[in-house]
ChimeraX commands (.cxc) that place a marker at each C-alpha (Angstrom):
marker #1 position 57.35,112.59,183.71 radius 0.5
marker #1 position 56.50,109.56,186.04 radius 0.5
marker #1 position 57.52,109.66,189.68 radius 0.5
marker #1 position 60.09,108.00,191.70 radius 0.5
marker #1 position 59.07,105.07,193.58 radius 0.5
marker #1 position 61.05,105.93,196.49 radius 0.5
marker #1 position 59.35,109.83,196.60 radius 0.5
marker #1 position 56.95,110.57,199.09 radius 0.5
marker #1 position 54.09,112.54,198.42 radius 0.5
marker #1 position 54.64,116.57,197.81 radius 0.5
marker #1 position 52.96,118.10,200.30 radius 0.5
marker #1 position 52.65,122.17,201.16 radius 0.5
marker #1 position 54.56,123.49,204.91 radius 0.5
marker #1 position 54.80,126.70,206.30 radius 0.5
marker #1 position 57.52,128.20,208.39 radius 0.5
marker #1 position 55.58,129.62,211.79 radius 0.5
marker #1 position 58.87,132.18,212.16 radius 0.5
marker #1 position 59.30,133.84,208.64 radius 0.5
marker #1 position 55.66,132.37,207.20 radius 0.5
marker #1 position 56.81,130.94,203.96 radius 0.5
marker #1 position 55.46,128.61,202.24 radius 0.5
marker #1 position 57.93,125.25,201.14 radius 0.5
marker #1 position 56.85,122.63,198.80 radius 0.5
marker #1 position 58.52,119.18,199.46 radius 0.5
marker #1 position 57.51,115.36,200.59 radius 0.5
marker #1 position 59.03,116.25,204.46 radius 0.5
marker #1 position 59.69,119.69,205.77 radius 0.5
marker #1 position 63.39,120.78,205.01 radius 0.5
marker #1 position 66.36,120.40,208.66 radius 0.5
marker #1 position 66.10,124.09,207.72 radius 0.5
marker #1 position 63.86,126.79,206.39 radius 0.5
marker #1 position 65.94,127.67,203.53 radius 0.5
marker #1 position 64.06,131.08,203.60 radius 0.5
marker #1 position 64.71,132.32,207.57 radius 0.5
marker #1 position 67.33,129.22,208.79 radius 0.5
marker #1 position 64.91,128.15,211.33 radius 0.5
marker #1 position 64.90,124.62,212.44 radius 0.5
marker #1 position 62.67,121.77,211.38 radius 0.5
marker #1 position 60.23,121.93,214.01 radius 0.5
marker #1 position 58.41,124.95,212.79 radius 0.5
marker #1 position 57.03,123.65,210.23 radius 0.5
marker #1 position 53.65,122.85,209.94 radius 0.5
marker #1 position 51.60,121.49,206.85 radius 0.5
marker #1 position 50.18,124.56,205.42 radius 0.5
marker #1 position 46.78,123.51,205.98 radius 0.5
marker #1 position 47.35,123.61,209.93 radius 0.5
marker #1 position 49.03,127.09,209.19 radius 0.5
marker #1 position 47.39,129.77,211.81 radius 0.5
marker #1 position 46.80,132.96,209.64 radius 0.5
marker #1 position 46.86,134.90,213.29 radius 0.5
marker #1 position 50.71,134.07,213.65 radius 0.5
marker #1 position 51.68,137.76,213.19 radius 0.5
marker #1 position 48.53,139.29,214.68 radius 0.5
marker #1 position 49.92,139.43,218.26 radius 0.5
marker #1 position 48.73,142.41,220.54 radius 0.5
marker #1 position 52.67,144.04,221.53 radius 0.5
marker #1 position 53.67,145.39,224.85 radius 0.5
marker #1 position 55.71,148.40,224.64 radius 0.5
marker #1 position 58.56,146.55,225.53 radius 0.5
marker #1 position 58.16,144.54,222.83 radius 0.5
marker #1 position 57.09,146.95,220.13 radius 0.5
marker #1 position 60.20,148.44,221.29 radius 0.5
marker #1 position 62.64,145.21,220.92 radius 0.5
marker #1 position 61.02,144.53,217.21 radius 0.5
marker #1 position 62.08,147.87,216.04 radius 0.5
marker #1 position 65.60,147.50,217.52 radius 0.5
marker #1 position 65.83,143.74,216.27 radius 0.5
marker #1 position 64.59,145.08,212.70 radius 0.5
marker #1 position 67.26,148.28,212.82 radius 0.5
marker #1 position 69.65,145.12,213.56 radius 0.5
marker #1 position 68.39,143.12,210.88 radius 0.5
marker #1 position 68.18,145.61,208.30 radius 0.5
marker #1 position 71.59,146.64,209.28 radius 0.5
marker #1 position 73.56,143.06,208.80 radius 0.5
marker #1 position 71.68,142.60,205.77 radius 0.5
marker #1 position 73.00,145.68,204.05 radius 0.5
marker #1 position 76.26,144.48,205.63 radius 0.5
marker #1 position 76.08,141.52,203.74 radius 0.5
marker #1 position 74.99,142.93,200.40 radius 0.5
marker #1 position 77.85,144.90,200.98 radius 0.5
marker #1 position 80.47,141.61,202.00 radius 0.5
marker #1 position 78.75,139.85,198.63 radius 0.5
marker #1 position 79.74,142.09,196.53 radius 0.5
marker #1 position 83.14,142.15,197.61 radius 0.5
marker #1 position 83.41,138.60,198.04 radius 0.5
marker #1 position 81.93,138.31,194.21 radius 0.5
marker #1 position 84.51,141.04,192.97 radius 0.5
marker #1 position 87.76,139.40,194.63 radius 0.5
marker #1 position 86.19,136.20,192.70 radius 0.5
marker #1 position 85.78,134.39,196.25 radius 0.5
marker #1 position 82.41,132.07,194.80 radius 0.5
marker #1 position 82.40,130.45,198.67 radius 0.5
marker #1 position 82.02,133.71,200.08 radius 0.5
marker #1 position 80.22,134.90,197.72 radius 0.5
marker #1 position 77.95,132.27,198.08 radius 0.5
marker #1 position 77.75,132.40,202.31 radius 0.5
marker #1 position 77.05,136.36,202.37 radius 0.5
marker #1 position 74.26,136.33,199.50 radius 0.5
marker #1 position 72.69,133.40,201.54 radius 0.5
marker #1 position 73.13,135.20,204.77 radius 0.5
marker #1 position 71.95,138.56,203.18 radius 0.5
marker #1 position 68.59,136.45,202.37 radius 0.5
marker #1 position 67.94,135.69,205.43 radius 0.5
marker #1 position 68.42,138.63,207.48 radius 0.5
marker #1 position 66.22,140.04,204.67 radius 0.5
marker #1 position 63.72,137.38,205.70 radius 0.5
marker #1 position 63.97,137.99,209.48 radius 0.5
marker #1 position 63.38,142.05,208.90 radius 0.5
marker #1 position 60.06,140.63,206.73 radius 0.5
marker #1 position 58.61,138.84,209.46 radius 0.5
marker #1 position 59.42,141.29,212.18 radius 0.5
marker #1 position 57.68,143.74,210.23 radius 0.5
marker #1 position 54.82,141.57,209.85 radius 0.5
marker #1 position 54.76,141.53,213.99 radius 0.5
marker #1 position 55.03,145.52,213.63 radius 0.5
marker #1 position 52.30,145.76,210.73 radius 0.5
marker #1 position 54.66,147.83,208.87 radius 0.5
marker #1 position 56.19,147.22,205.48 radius 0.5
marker #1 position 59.46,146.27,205.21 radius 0.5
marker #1 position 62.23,148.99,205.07 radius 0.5
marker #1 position 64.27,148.98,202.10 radius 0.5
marker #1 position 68.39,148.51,202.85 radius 0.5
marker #1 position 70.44,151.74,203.30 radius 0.5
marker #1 position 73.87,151.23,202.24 radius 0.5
marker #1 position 76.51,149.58,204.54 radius 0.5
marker #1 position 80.47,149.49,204.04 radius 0.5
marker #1 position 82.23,146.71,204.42 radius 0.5
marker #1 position 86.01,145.64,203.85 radius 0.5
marker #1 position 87.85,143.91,200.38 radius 0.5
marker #1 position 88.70,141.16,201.97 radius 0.5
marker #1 position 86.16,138.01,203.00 radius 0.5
marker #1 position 87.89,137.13,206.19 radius 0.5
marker #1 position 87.73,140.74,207.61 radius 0.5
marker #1 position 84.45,140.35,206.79 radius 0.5
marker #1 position 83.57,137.10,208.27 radius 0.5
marker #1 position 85.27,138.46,211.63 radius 0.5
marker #1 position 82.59,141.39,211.65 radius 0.5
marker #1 position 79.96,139.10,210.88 radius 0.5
marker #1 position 80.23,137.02,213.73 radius 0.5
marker #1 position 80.83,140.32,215.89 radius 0.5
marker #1 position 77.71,141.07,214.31 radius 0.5
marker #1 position 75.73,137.41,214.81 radius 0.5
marker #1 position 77.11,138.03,218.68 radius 0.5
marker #1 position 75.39,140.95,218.94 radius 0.5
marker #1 position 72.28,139.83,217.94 radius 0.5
marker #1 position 72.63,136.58,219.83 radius 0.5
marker #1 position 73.09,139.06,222.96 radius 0.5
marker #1 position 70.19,141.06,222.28 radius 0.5
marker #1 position 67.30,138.81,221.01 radius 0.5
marker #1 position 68.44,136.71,224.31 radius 0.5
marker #1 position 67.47,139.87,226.09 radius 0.5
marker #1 position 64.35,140.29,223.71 radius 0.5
marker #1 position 63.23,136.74,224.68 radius 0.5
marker #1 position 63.84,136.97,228.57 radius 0.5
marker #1 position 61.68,140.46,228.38 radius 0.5
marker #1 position 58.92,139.36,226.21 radius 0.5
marker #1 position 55.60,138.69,227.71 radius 0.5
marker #1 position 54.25,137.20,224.61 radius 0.5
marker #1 position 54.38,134.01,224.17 radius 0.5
marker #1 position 54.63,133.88,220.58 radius 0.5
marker #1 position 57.18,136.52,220.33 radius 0.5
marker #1 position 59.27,134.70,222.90 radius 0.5
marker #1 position 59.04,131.93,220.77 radius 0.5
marker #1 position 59.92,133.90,218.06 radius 0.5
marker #1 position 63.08,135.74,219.64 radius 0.5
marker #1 position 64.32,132.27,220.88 radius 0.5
marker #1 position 64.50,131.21,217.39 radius 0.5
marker #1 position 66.19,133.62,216.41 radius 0.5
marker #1 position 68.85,133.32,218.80 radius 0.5
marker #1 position 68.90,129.17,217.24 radius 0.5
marker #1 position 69.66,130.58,213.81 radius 0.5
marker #1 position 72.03,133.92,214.28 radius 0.5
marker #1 position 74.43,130.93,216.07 radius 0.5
marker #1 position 74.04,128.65,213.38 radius 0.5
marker #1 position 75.21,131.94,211.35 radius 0.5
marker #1 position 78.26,132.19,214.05 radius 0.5
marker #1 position 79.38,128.80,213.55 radius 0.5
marker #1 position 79.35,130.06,209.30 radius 0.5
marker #1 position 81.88,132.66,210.27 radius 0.5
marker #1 position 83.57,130.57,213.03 radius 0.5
marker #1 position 84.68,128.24,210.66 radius 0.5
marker #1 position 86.39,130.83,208.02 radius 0.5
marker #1 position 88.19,132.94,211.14 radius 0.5
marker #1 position 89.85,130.43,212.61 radius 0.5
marker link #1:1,2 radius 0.2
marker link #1:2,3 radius 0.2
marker link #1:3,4 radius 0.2
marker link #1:4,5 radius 0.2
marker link #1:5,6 radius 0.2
marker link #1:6,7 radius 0.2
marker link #1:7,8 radius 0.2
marker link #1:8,9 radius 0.2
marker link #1:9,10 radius 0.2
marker link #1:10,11 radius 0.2
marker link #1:11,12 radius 0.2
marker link #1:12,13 radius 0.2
marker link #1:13,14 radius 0.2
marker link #1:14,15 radius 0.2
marker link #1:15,16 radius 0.2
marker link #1:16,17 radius 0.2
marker link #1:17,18 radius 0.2
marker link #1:18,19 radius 0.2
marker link #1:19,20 radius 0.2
marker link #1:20,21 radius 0.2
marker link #1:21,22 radius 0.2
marker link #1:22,23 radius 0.2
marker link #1:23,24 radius 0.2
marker link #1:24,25 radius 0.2
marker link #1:25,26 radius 0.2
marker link #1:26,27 radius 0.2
marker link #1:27,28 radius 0.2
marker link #1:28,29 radius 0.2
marker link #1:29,30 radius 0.2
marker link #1:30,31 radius 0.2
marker link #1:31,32 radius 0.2
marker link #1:32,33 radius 0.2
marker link #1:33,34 radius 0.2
marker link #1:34,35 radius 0.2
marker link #1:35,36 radius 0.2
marker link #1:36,37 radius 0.2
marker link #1:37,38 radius 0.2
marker link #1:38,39 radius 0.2
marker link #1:39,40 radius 0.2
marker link #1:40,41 radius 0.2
marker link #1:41,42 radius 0.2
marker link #1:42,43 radius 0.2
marker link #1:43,44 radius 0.2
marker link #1:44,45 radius 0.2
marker link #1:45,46 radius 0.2
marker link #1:46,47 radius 0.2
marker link #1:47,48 radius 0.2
marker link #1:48,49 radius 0.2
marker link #1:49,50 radius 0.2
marker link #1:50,51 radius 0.2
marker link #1:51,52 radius 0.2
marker link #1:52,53 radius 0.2
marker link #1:53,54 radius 0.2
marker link #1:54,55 radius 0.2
marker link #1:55,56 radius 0.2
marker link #1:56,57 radius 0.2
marker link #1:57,58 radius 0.2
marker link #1:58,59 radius 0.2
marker link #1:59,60 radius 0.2
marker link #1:60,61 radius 0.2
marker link #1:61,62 radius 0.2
marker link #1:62,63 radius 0.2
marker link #1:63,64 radius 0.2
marker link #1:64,65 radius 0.2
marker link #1:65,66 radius 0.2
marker link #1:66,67 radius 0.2
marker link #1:67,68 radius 0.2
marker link #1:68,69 radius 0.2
marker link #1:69,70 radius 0.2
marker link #1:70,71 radius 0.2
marker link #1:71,72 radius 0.2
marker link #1:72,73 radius 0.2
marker link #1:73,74 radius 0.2
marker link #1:74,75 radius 0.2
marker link #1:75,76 radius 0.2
marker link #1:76,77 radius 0.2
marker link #1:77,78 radius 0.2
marker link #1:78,79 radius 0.2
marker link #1:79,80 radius 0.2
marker link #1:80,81 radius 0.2
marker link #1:81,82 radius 0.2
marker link #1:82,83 radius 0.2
marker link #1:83,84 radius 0.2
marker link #1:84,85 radius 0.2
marker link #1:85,86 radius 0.2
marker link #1:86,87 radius 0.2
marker link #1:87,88 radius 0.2
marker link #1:88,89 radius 0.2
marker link #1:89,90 radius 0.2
marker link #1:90,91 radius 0.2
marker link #1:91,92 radius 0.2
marker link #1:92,93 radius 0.2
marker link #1:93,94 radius 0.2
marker link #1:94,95 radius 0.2
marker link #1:95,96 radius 0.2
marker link #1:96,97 radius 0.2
marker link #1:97,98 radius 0.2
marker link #1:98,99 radius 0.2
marker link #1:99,100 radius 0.2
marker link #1:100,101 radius 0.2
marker link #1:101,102 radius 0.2
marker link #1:102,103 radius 0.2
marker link #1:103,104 radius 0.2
marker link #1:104,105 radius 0.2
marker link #1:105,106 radius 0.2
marker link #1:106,107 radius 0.2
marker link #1:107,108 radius 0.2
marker link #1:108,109 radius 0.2
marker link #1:109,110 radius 0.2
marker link #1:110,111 radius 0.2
marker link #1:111,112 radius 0.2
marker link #1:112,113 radius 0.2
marker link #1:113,114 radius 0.2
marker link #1:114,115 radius 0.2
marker link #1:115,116 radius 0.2
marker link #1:116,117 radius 0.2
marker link #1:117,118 radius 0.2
marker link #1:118,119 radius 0.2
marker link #1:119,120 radius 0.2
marker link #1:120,121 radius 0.2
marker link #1:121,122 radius 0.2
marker link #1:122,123 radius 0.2
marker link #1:123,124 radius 0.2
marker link #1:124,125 radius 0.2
marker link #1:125,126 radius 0.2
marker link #1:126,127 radius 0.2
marker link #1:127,128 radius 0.2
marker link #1:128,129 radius 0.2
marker link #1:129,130 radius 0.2
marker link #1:130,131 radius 0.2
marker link #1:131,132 radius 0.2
marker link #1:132,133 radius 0.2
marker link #1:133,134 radius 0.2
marker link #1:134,135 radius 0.2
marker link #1:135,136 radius 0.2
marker link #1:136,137 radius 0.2
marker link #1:137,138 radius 0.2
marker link #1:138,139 radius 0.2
marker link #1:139,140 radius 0.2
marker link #1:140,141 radius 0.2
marker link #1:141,142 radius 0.2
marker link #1:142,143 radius 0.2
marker link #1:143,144 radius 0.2
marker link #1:144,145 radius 0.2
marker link #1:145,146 radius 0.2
marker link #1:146,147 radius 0.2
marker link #1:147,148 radius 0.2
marker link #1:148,149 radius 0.2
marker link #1:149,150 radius 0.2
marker link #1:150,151 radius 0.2
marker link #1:151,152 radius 0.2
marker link #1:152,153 radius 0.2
marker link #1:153,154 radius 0.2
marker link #1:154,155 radius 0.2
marker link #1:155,156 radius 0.2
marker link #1:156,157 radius 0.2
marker link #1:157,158 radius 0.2
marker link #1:158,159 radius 0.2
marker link #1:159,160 radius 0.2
marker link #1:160,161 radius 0.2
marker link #1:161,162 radius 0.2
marker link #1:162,163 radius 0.2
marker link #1:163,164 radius 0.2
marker link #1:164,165 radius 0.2
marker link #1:165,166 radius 0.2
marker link #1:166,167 radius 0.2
marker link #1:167,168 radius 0.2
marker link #1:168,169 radius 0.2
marker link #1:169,170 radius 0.2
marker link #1:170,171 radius 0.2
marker link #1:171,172 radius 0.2
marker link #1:172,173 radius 0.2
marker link #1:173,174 radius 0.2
marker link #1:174,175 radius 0.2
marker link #1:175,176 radius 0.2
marker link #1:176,177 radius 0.2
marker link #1:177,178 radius 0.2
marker link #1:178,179 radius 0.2
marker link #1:179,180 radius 0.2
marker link #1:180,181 radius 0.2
marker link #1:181,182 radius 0.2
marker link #1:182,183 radius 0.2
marker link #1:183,184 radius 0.2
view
């Protein structure tokens, strides 16, 4: 198969929040992976294996395992939502809760990577028949974690993990602006 001519060269990136690698000529707007934003990326070979390896205050180790109880939690939420969605045959919502499912998934991966711990598997979460219920709780539920990984941030003496809580709070409003759009 020949190339394009208008193509650039594939290169390797990795995400600096969730750690993922993504194969492409540019770095995606968005990690398609963790949602977060084009400017952490880096080309994998400038990747810093010590991302994760961050020595944790208590407060900290303290705010990961609440932000990965969070995490864990909207994700099962979202299994839960998908299924619905799938079973009403809703393919858009479908479609948005698998997605967001992923990538609270994601974000519980990498804050376990901070914690050294493997990743917890999902317990099971109920959620309602109906999609637009269900987009209403998940932007309660986006709120809330805006609210607390806000907090996180602010009480964070880590740099890294600042920088990691602030992107968080970047993506869970991208996620708000998902549901916003479906509630109104």
């Amino acid at each position: 198969m020949r190339r394009l001519d208008n193509m650039g060269k594939i290169k390797v990136f990795r995400c600096r929040i969730c750690g993922d690698p993504y194969i492409g000529s540019e770095a995606p707007t968005q990690c398609p992976f963790c949602g977060a934003p084009k400017k952490f990326f880096v080309n994998a070979d400038e990747w810093n294996p010590e991302e994760f390896n961050v020595k944790l205050s208590d407060v900290s180790r303290k705010n990961l395992e609440a932000a990965l109880k969070l995490e864990l939690d909207n994700a099962a939420f979202y299994d839960c939502a998908k299924k619905a969605a799938e079973k009403a045959g809703d393919n858009y919502s479908f479609a948005k809760f698998k997605a967001l499912m992923k990538v609270e998934r994601e974000h519980a991966s990498a804050i376990s990577k901070f914690l050294k711990i493997s990743q917890p598997e999902l317990e099971k979460q109920m959620c309602n028949a109906n999609s637009k219920v269900n987009s209403k709780e998940g932007w309660e539920r986006e709120n809330r974690a805006i609210k607390s990984y806000s907090k996180f941030e602010n009480e964070a003496e880590e740099p890294r993990l600042k920088e990691f809580f602030g992107a968080l709070v970047q993506i869970e409003k991208d996620h708000l602006d998902l549901h916003a759009e479906y509630i109104k």
